[in-house]
N, C-alpha and C positions, 0 to 999 in steps of 0.2 A: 673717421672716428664714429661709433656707435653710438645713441643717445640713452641715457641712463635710463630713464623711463622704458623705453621699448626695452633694454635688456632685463629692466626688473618685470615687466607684464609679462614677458616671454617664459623668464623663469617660474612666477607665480603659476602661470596654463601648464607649463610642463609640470609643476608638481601636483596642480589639481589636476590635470592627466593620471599621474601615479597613481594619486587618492582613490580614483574614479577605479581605476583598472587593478588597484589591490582588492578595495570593496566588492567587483564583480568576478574576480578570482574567488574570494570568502564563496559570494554569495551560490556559485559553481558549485564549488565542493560541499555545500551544507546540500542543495538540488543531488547531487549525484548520491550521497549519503543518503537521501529520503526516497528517491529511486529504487534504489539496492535493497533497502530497508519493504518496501513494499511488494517487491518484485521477490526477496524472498517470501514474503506473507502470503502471494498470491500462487506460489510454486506448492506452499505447506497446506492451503484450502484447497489444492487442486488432490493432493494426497487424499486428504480429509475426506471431499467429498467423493471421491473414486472409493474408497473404504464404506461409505455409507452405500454408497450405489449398488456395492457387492453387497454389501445385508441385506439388502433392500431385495435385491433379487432371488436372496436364495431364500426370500417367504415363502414358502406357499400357503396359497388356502387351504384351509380346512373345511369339509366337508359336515365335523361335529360341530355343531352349538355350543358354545361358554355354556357351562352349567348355570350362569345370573341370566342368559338370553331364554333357557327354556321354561316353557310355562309349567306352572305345577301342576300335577300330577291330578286326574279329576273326583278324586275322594278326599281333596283337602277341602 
């Protein structure tokens, strides 16, 4: 015969077992959720900044002065 006690602490560990390994299931899926979440965010900066990078390149200098840069004229 089995003693009452040991079959109630057995039970009790197996259920705080369950508790333990539902809680790290949740806490899984919220991780995998904020992953995905960021991993999109960093796919759409990558767009982003590939589109800036193309403006960026297709400046060229100019050769002219901003009309604010050139100095006035010398009969002012």
């Amino acid at each position: 015969m089995s003693n009452p006690t040991t079959m109630n602490d057995a039970i009790q560990a197996i259920e705080e077992l369950q508790t333990k390994i539902a809680f790290q299931e949740h806490t899984i899926e919220a991780l995998n959720e904020a992953l995905t979440a960021q991993q999109y965010q960093i796919e759409k900066l990558q767009v982003q900044m590939r589109h800036v990078m193309e403006k960026v390149k297709g400046f060229e200098p100019s050769n002219i002065a901003k009309l604010s840069d050139e100095a006035p004229p010398p009969h002012y």
